[in-house]
C-alpha atoms as a printed R data frame, in Angstrom:
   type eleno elety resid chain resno       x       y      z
1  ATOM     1    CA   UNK     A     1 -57.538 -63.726 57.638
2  ATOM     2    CA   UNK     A     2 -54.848 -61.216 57.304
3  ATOM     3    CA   UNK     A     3 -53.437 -59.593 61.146
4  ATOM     4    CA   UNK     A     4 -54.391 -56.377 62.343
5  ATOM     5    CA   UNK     A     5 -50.766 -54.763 63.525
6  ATOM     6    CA   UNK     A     6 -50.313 -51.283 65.267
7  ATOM     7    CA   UNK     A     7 -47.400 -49.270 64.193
8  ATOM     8    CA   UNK     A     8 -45.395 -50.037 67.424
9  ATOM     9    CA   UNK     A     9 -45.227 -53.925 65.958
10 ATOM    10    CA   UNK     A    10 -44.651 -52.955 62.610
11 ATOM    11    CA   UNK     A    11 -41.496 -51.411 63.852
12 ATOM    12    CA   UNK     A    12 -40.261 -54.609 65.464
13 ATOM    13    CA   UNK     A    13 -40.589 -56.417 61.839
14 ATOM    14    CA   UNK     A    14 -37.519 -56.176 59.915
15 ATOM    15    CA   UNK     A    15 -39.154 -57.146 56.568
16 ATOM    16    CA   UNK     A    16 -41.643 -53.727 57.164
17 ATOM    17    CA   UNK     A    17 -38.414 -51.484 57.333
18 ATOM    18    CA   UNK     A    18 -37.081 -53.459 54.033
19 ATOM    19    CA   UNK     A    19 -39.919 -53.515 52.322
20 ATOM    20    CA   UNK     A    20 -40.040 -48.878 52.463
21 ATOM    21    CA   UNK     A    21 -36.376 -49.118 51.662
22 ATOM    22    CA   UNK     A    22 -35.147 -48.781 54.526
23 ATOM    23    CA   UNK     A    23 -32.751 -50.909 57.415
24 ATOM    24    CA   UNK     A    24 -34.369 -51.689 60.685
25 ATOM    25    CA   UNK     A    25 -33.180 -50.206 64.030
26 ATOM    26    CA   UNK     A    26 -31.412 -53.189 64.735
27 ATOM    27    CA   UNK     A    27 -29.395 -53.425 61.891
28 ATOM    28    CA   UNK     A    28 -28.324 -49.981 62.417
29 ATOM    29    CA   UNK     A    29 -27.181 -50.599 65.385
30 ATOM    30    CA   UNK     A    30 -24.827 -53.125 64.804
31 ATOM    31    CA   UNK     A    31 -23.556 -50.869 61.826
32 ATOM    32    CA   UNK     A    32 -22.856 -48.445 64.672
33 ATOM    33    CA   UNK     A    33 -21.572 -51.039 67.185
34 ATOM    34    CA   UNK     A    34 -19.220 -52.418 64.529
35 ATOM    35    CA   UNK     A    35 -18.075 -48.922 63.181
36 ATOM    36    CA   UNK     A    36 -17.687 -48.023 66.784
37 ATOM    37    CA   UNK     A    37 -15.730 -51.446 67.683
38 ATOM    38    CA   UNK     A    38 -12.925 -50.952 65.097
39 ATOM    39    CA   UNK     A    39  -9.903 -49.133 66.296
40 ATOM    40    CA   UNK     A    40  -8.304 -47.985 62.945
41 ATOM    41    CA   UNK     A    41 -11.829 -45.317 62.850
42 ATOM    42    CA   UNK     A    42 -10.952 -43.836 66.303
43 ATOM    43    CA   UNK     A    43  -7.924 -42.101 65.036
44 ATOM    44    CA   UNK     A    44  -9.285 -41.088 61.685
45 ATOM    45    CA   UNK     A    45 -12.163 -38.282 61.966
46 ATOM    46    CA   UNK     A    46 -15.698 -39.645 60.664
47 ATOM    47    CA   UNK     A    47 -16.870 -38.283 58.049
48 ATOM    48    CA   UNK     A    48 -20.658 -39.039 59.405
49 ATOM    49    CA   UNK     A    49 -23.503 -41.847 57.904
50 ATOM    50    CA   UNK     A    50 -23.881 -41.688 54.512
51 ATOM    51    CA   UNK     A    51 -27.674 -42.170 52.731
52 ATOM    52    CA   UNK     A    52 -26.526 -46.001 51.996
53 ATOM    53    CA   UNK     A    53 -25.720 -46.633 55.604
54 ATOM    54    CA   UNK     A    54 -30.151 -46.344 56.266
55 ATOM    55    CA   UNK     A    55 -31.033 -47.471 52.950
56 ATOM    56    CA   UNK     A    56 -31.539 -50.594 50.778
57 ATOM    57    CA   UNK     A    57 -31.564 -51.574 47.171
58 ATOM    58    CA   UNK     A    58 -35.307 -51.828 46.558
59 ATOM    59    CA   UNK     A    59 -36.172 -55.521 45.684
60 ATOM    60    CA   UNK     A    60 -38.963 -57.348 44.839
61 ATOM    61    CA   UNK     A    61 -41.660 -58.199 47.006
């Protein structure tokens, strides 16, 4: 029997992100947090996320 998820728990699944292409929240926050946590970026302007930053090399399922 396969499970019956709502969209609110597909969120929470990591693999569900992956598997569109895409990173989770989760991982994009600690992308953030780590940008955020190095002190060489504060003194350099950002130049903003890039389209690699929220997506992933498609692989195979």
């Amino acid at each position: 029997m396969q499970h019956q998820y709502n969209v609110h728990q597909l969120r929470q699944i990591p693999t569900e992100w992956h598997r569109r292409g895409m990173s989770s929240p989760a991982e994009i926050d600690a992308l953030v947090n780590e940008r955020l946590g190095q002190p060489r970026l504060a003194t350099v302007a950002p130049s903003g996320p890039s389209y690699a930053d929220f997506f992933r090399a498609p692989t195979a399922a």
